[in-house]
Every structure is written in C-alpha cells, then in structure tokens.
N, C-alpha and C positions, 0 to 999 in steps of 0.2 A: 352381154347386156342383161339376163336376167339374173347371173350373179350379184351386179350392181341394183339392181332393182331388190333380188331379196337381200342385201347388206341395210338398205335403206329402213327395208320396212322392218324387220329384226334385230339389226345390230344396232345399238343407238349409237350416234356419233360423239367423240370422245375432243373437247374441247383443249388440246395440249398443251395451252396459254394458261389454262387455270390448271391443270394436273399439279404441279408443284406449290400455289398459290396455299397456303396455311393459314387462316386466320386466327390470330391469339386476342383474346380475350382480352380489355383492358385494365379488368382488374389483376391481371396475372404480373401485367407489366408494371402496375404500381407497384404490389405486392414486392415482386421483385427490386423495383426503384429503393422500395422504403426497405427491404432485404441485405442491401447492398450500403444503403447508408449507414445502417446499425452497425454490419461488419467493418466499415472504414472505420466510424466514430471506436470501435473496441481495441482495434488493432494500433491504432492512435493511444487509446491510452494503455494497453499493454507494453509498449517501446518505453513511454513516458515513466510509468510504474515501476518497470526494470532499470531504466538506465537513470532515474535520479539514485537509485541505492547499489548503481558499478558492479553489475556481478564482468568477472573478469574479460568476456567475449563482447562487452560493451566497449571495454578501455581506448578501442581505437576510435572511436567517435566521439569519447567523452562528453563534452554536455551538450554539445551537436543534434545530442537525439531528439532535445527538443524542437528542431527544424524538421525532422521527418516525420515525428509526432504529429506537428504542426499542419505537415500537407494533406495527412491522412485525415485528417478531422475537418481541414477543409473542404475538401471534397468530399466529406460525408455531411456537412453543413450545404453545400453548394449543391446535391441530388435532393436533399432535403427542402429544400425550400423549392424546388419544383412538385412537391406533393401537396394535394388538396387538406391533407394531414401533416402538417410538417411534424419529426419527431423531436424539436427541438422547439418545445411551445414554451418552456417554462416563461412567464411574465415577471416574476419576485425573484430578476438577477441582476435589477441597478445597483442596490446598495453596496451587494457584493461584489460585482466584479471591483466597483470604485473602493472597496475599503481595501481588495490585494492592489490594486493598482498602485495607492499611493502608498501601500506597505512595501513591493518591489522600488519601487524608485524612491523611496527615503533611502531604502538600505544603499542602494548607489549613491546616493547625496553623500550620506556619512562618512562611506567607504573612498568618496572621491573617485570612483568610477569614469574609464573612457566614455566616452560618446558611445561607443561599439555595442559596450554593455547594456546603455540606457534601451538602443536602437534594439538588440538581442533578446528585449524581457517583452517585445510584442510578439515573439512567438509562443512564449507563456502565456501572455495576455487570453492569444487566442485561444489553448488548449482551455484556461481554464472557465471563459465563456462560457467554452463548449459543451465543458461539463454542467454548468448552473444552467442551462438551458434545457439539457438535456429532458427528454420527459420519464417520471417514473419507472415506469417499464423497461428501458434501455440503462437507468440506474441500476437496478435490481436485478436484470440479467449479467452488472456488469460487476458485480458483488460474485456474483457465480464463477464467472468467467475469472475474475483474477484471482482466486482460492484455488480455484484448477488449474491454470497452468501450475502455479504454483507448487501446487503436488505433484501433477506429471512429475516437473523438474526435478521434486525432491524424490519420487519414487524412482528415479532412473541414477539420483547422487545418492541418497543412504545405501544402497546395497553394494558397489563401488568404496565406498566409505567401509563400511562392515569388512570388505575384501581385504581391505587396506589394513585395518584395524587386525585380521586374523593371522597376517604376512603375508599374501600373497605379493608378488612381487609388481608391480604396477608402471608404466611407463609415466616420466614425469619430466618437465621440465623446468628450470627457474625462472619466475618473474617478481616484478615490482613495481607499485604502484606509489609513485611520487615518493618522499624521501625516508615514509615514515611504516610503507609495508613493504616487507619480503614475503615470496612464498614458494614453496612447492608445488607446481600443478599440475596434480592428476587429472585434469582436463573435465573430469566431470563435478571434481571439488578440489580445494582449496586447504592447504597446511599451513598455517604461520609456521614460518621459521623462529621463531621465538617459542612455541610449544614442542618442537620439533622431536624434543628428548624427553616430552612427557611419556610416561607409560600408556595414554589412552586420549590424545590430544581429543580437543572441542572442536563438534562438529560446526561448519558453518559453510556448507555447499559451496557453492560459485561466488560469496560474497567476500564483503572486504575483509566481517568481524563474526563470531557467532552472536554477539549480544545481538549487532544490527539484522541477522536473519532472525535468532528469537521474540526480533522486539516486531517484526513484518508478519512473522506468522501467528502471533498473538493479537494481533489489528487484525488479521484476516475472520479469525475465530471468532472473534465479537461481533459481523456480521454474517454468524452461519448461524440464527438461531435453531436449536432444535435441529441442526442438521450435520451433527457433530460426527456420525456415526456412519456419514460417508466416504466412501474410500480416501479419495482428497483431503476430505480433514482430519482424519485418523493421521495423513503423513504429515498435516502442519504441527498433532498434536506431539507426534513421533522426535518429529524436527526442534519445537520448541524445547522439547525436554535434553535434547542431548545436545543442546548448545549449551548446557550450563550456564546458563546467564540469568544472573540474579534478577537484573531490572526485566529481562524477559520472564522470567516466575512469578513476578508480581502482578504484573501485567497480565498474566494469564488469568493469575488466582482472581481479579479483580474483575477480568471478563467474564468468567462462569460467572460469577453472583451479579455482575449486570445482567447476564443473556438472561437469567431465572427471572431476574425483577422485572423484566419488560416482558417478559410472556407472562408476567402475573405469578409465576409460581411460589409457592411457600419455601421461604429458604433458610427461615432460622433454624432446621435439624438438618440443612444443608453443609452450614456454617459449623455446626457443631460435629461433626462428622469430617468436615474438611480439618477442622482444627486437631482433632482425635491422628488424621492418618498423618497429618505435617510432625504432632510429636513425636508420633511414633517412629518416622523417618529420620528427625533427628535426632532422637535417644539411638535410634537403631546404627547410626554415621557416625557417632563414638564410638563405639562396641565391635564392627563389623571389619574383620581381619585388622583389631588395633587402630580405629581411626585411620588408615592409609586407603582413602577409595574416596574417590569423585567427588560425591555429597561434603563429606568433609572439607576437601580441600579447598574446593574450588565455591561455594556455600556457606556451609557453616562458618568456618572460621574468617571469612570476611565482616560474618555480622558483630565478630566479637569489636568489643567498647574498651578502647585505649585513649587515655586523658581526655575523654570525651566526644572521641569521635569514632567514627564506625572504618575499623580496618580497609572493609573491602570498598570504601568509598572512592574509588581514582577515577571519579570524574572528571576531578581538577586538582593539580599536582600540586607538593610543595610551591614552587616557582611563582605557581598559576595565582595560586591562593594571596600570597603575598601580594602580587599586584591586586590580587581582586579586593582587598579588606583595603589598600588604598586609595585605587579607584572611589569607593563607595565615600570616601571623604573628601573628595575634590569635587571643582564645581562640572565635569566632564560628566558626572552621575546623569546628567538629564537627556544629552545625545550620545553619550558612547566617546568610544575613540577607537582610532584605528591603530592598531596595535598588533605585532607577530607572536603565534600562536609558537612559539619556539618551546615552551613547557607541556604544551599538550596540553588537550582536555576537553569536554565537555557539558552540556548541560547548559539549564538557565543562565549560571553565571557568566558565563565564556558568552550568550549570546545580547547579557548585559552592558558587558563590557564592550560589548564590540556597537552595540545600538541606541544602550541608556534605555532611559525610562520610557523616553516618548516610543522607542522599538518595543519595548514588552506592551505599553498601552497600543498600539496599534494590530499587534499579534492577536492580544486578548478579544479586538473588535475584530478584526478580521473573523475569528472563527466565532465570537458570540454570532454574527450575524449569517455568514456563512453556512454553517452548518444546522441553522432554526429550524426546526421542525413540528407540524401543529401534534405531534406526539411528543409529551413532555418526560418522558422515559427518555427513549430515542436522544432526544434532544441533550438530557443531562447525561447519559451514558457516553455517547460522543464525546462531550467537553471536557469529562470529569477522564476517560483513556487521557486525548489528546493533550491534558494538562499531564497528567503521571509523566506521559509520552515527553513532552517537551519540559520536564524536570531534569530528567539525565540524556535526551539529542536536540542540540538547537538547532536544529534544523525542519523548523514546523509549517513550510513552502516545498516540502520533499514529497513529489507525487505519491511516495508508498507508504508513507507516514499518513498524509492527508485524506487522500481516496478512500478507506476503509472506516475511517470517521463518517464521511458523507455518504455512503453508499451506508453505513446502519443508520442514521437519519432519515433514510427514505424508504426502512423497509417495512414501517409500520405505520404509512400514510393510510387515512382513509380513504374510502372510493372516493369520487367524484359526485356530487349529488345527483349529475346529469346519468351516471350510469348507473347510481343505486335504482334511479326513477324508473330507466328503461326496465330494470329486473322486477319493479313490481310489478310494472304494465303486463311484464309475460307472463308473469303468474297469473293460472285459474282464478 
C-alpha cells in the first residue's frame, strides 16, 4: 500500500496512448507536399529531355517516354493544386499552349496521321502545359538540374571513351537503331560503324550522332550564365569540343557572346580575342603533323567553297536537294508534302518540304510567343540559338532542343513587385 501511495505522489503517471503520438507541424507537410511536387514535375521532364534525343537505354520505349513523362507531371500537377501556393501559377500560358497545339496537329493533318497519333500528342500536350505553368523558380532550378545530369552522364562516358581511344580493350556489343544507324556499344558510349576505322573517331556518348550531343550541350551552356566553371559545365564544354561538330562550334561560339551580352558585359575585346585564337587554330590545322589531325579533317576542310557551295554542308543530299529546288516551284510550297526521307537529311529545308510554309509560319509563332520574356536579351538570345538550332535540326518540338531555350528566358525575370515591396518593408 504505501508503495502505491509513494508511486502516486512521486512518480507521475506516464499516459501510453500519447507516448508514440508525434505531432508534425503543418508547415512541414506543405513544405514536403510542395517538395515532392517539384521532384515529380523534374523527373518528368528529365525522361522527356532524354528520350526525345534516343540515347541508346531509351530505344526500348522509344517515344513511349512521353506517357511516363506524362504521369509524373501529373501527379506533380495534382499534389500541386492541393497547396495554398500552387507551384504551377504561371497565368500567360493561353496563347502558348494554343499556338503548339495547333502546330502538333497540323503536322498530323499533313502528314495524314492515324487517329492513334492525334489521340498520343495529349500526352505532350500535357508535358508541355506543365512546363508554361510552371513557376520561375522550378524553371530555374530545372536549368540546373538538366546540365547535371547531363555531365554526371558525360563524366562517367568520356573517361570510358578516352579508355577506348588509348586501346584498352572494352566489352561491346552490336546494335542498331532503325535502318540508317549501326553501332558499337561500349555500354557507356556509342561508335558509328561508319567511323569505325577512323584513327580517333567522334565522340558522341550514349546518343544517336556527335553533332546531336554537341548541339544539346551547347543549348545547355547558354543557360549556365556565368557558371561555366562548374564541374558540370567544364564536361558539357569537354563534350562539345570533342564531338567535332561544326554546327555544334557555332553554336557554342554564338552562346559565349549571348551569355556576355545578357549579363551586360563588354565584348568587342572578347570577339577580337576569340577571332585571334580561331586563326590561330586554323593556320595551326595546316601545319600540325601535315594537315592529318581532327581540326583539319573533320573542320576545316568542310568549310572549303566548291562551285559555290560549302563542302562540309550534308545537311541535305544530292537527292534531297533536287527534290527540294522542285518542290519550291510547285504549288505543294504552302502545306508541304508527304514524302520519304530516302536521301537523308536535314535542317529547315527537309522540314519545309515535309510542312510548307504555313509549318515554318507556325513554328516561328509558336516560339515568338512561347519563349517571351519581359527580359529582351533573354528573349532575343533564345530565338536567335533556336533559329541557328533549327537551320541545320528540324526537329524544333524536341524536348532537348526546346527546354534550354525556355529555361534561359526565364533566368533573368525580374522579382515580382509583391516580393521586391516585402524586402523594402524589412529593411531599417
């Protein structure tokens, strides 16, 4: 008895029904909520990103991807609109989604498209909602995000690559991707059979071409400003240089002297300095073991001028060309025709012929509006890539093409007047 008596008046009694009971805070749980949506919405467009430019571990799903794309941004749309903040506020995405909508399904009109396909482009539809909705911040984070992976990948292919290049002896297998690629695959990159017996083939990691990796990590580099000198972008810059790819060189050179002009900086001893090391490099690609080395080959002497046209120009083939200087005299010029790419090729002309005029007018509105930004740098730098861009790839609907246009359009947004207000308030 006076056990129980002194437990009472000393020991307090220990309630076992709450012992486990944890109360969380609920801003933890938003926090989390709106955590969790930004990671769906990223991861959505990372598939997207990757698998419209086919690196080889995509091939069994081929354009599929955009269904799982699709659900992941769903359901970072669908936790999003249970937040007090949605992070998909953008208002100024009528014009735009309507101007790809009716770019996506002309191009099926023309093309004569199943029903399948019409029904297939509302999972684009939604990605790309997704994105024009999206709000700044989750743009800008996703600028970052897709430059990084992007190196990871390259920093774990170039040194594999370099291996390869030195002789080490590498496991590989044959594959091929629809009628017009072979390849070698050393699992972590990619050899055309077609350079096979070069002395120092072109790199071009896990993708189809090195142009189309030089021309991905030259878009990425245009929105890193000032942040060139990060691990990650040292390997896009790595990368772009040893694909050898002309239209990818230009593109780059074009990038540095946007990234300058939109951060303001002085660039005419930039220009003149750039111009100083490009001659030097190609006086130096004659001279250097006899003209037999990369620069040369694979560079230089595509730019030479033969009856008026530029060597290394195989955008569009004999074949191709023929048809095309026809084409442009028949009355087919205004919607296109559907016609087989049997010659190869690419660039504006290939995606004239294939859409006519009313397709390149609708292209040009699509990204005039698209891509608007109240920063008129920004805004021209975008247009003026994505036009070079879609000079030599028609393909200007291609998530890894497109993305990196619109993510630098949005990285030089002003604040918000509502949050510049709040930082006066706090100030003394």
């Amino acid at each position: 008895m006076w056990l129980n008596s002194l437990q009472k008046e000393y020991i307090p009694m220990i309630d076992v029904n709450r012992l486990f009971l944890i109360k969380v805070p609920k801003d933890i749980l938003v926090l989390n909520k709106e955590r969790l949506s930004y990671n769906l919405f990223f991861i959505g467009m990372v598939i997207a990103f990757y698998g419209s430019i086919n690196p080889w571990f995509m091939w069994p799903i081929g354009k599929y991807y955009a269904i799982l794309s699709c659900a992941f941004v769903l359901g970072a749309m669908t936790i999003s609109a249970t937040l007090k903040k949605p992070i998909f506020n953008k208002n100024n995405y009528l014009f735009a989604i309507i101007s790809y909508i009716v770019l996506v399904y002309y191009q099926s009109f023309v093309n004569e498209e199943k029903l399948t396909s019409y029904i297939f482009h509302l999972f684009n539809i939604c990605i790309f909602y997704s994105v024009f909705r999206m709000n700044q911040k989750g743009i800008q984070r996703l600028s970052t995000i897709l430059a990084k992976s992007m190196g990871y990948l390259l920093a774990v292919s170039m040194p594999f690559f370099a291996l390869y290049i030195l002789g080490f002896p590498l496991p590989y297998n044959s594959i091929s991707f629809g009628d017009l690629y072979s390849y070698s695959n050393y699992f972590f990159f990619l050899v055309d059979d077609r350079s096979i017996f070069q002395f120092i083939p072109r790199f071009q990691s896990v993708f189809l071409e090195p142009g189309q990796l030089g021309t991905v990590t030259a878009l990425l580099l245009l929105m890193q400003h000032g942040q060139w000198k990060r691990w990650y972008n040292v390997m896009l810059i790595i990368a772009t240089l040893i694909s050898f790819s002309l239209s990818a060189y230009v593109l780059f050179t074009i990038a540095v002297f946007l990234s300058l002009w939109m951060q303001g900086r002085e660039i005419f001893k930039k220009i003149c300095l750039s111009v100083g090391i490009i001659a030097t490099i190609v006086i130096g690609s004659f001279y250097y073991n006899d003209g037999f080395n990369l620069v040369h080959d694979l560079i230089i002497l595509r730019l030479e001028i033969e009856d008026g046209e530029m060597v290394g120009d195989n955008r569009v083939q004999e074949g191709m060309q023929a048809e095309y200087e026809t084409f442009l005299r028949s009355s087919d010029i205004l919607l296109g025709k559907n016609f087989e790419r049997e010659w190869g090729g690419a660039g504006y002309k290939i995606y004239l012929l294939d859409y006519g005029l009313v397709g390149l007018f609708l292209v040009a509105v699509f990204y005039i509006i698209s891509l608007y930004s109240p920063n008129k740098r920004a805004y021209l730098s975008a247009l003026i890539l994505g036009a070079l861009n879609f000079a030599v790839r028609d393909f200007p609907l291609w998530y890894a093409y497109y993305l990196p246009l619109l993510c630098n359009s949005n990285l030089y947004l002003p604040k918000p007047e509502s949050d510049s207000n709040n930082e006066n308030k706090q100030e003394p």
